[in-house]
C-alpha positions as CSV (number, residue, x, y, z in Angstrom):
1,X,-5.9,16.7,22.0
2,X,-6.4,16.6,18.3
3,X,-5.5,14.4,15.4
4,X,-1.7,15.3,14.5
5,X,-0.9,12.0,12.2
6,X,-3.1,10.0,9.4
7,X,-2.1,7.5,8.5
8,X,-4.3,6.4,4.8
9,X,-4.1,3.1,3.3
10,X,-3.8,3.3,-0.6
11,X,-6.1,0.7,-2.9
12,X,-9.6,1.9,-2.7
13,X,-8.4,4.9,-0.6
14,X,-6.4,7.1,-1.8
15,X,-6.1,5.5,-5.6
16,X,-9.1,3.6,-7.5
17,X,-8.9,-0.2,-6.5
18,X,-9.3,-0.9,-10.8
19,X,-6.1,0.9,-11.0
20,X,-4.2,-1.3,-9.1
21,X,-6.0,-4.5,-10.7
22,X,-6.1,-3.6,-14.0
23,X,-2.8,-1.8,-14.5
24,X,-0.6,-2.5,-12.4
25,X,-1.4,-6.7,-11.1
26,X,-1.4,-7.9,-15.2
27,X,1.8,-5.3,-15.6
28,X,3.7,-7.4,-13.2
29,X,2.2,-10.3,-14.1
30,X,3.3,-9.8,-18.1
31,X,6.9,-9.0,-17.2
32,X,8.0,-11.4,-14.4
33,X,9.5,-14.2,-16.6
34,X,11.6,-11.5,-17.8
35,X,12.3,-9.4,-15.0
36,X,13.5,-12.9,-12.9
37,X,15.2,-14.3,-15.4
38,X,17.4,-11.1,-16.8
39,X,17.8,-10.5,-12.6
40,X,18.1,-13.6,-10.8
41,X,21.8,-12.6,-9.8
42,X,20.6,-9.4,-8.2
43,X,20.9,-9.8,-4.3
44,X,17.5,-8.4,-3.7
45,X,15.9,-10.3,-6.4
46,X,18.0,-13.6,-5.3
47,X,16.6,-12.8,-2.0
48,X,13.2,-12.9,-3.2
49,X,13.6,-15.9,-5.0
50,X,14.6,-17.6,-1.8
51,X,12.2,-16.1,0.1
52,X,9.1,-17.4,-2.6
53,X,10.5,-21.4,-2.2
54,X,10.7,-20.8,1.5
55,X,7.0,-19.8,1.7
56,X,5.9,-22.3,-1.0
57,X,7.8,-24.7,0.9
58,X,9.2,-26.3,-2.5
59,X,12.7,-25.5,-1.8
60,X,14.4,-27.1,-4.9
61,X,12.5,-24.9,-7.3
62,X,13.4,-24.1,-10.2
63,X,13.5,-20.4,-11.7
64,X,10.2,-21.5,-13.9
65,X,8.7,-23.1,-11.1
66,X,9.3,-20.3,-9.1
67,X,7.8,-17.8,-11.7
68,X,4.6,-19.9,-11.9
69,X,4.0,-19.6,-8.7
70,X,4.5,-15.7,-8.3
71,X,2.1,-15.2,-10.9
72,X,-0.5,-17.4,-8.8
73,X,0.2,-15.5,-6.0
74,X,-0.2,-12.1,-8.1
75,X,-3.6,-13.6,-9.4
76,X,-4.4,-14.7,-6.0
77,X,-3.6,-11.3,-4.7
78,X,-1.2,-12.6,-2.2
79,X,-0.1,-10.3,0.5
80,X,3.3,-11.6,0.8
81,X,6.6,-10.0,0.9
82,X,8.8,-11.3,-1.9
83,X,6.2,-10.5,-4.3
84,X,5.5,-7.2,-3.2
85,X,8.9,-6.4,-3.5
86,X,9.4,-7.8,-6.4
87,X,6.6,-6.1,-8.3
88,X,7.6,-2.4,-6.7
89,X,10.7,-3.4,-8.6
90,X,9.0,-4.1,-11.7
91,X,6.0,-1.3,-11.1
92,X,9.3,1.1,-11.3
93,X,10.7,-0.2,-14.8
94,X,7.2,0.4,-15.8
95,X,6.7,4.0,-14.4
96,X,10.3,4.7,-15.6
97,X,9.1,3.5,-19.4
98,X,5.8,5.7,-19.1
99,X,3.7,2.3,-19.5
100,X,1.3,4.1,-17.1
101,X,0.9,6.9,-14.4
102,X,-0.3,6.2,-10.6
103,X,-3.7,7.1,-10.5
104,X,-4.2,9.1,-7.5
105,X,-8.3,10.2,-6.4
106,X,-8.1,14.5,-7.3
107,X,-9.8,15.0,-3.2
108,X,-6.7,13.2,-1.7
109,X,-4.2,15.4,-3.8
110,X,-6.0,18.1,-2.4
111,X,-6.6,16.8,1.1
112,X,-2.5,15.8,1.5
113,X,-1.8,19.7,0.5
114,X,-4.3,20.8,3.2
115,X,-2.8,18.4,5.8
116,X,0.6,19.7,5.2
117,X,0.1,23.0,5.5
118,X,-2.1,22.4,8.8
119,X,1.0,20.6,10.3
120,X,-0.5,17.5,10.3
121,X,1.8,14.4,9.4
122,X,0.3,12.0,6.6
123,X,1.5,8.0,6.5
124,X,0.9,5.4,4.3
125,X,0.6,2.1,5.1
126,X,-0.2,-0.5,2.4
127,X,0.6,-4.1,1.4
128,X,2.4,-3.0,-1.6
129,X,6.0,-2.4,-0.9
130,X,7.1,0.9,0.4
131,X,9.0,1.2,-2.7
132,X,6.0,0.7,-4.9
133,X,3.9,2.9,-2.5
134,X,6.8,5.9,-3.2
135,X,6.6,5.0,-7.1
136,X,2.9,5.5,-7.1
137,X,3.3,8.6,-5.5
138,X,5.9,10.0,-7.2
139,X,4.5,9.1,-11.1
140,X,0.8,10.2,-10.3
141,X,-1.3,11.8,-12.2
142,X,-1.2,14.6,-10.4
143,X,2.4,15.1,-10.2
144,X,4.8,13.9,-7.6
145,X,3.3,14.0,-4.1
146,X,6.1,12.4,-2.5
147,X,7.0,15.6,-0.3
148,X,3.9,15.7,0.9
149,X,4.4,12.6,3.0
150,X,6.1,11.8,6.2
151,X,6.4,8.3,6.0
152,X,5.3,4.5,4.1
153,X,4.4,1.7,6.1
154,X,4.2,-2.1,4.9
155,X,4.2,-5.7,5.3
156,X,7.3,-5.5,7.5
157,X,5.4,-3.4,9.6
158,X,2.9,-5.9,10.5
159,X,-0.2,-7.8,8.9
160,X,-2.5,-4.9,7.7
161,X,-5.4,-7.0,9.6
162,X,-3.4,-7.7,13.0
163,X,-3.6,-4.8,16.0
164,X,0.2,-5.3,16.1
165,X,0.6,-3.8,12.9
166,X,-1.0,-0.7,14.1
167,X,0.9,-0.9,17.6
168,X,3.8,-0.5,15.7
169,X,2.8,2.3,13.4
170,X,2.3,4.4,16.8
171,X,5.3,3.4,18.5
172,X,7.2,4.6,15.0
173,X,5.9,8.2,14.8
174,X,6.2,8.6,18.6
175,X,2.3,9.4,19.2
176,X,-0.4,8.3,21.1
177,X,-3.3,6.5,19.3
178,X,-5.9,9.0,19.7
179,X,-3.7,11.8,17.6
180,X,-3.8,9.4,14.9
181,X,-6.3,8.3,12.7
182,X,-6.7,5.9,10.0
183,X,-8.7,5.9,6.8
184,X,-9.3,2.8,4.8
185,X,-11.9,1.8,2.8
186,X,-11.5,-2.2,4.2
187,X,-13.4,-3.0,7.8
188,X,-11.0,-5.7,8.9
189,X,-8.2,-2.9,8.6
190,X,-10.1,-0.8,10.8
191,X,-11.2,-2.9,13.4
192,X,-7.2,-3.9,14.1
193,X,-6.6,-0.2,13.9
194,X,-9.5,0.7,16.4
195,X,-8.0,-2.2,18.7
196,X,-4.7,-0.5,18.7
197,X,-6.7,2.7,19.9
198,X,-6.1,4.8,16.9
199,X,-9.1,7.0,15.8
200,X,-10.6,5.6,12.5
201,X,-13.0,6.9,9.5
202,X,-13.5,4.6,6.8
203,X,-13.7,6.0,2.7
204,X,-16.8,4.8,1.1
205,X,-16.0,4.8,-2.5
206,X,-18.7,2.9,-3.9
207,X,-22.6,2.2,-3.2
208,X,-22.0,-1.5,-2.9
209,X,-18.8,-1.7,-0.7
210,X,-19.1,-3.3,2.7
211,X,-19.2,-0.9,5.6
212,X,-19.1,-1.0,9.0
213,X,-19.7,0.7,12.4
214,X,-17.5,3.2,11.7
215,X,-17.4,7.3,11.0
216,X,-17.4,7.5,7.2
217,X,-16.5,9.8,4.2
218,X,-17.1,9.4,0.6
219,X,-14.4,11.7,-0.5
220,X,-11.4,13.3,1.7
221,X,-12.9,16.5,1.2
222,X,-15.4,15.7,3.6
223,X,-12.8,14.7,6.2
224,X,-12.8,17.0,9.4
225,X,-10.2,16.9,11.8
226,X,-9.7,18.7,15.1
């Protein structure tokens, strides 16, 4: 039975890890006071809010105190909810503005056109917001890919580095784990996806990433599947 599903992840994958750093983290960064403070009344963004003095456990923070901390967590690279939402939100002002385009590697736009027309489902699943994942997709630099994909996976999915995660990727698009693979360029991300069963390959970008015992590429257009 052969692979009918892959599911990529997107830094270091399927877009160039810089991009997100040094476009998109300082963007969000650079416009939070703003954003929060012209928002705050927003239900999502209220939500967020919340949800940030929750985790921080500083429930009596203010909207500055709150802001400081989001931009530690965005420095930090935090893989948390509320932030991720809240920068897809921002990420989109930004696209909408033409501050920047979603960088996207050229052998994955070619790769997700191959996929499609093989009838072979392609997933997302990264800690950005599925938003933010759709906004990349849909402002890259190689036009909008959106209808290429099946379906975005995040943090509400599961812990990109916990089996679970995975589990529940499978039990969404109704598949068992050896018609699925995963690509990612991180090992810990594909160990939890091998212990869920999926099939795994991971993308080897650059000479001095970490690798591990797994099948890997150094483009999608070496990626076979059967």
């Amino acid at each position: 039975m052969g692979i009918r599903a892959i599911v990529v992840d997107t830094a270091g994958t399927t877009t160039d890890l810089n991009f997100i750093q040094d476009v998109l983290f300082p963007y969000s960064a650079e416009v939070l006071p703003e954003f929060l403070t012209k928002n705050q009344d927003n239900v999502l963004v209220d939500i967020c809010i919340s949800d940030v003095k929750d985790i921080a456990l500083e429930p009596e923070a203010s909207l500055e105190r709150v802001i400081e901390i989001l931009q530690q967590w965005v420095a930090e690279d935090r893989k948390v909810t509320p932030l991720k939402t809240l920068q897809g939100m921002i990420w989109q002002q930004g696209y909408r503005d033409d501050k920047f385009k979603g960088h996207i590697f050229p052998d994955f736009i070619d790769a997700i056109k191959h996929f499609k027309d093989n009838n072979v489902r392609v997933y997302s699943f990264s800690s950005g917001s599925v938003d933010a994942q759709k906004l990349l997709f849909a402002h890259s630099d190689g036009g909008d890919l959106t209808h290429l994909f099946d379906g975005h996976f995040d943090t509400r999915t599961g812990n990109k580095l916990d089996k679970q995660a995975y589990s529940n990727i499978l039990n969404t698009v109704s598949m068992t784990p050896k018609q699925v693979l995963f690509v990612s360029d991180i090992v810990e991300e594909l160990k939890a996806a091998d212990a869920a069963g999926m099939q795994t390959c991971q993308m080897v970008r650059s000479s001095d990433q970490r690798t591990g015992d797994f099948k890997q590429v150094t483009s999608f257009d070496a990626l076979k599947i059967s």
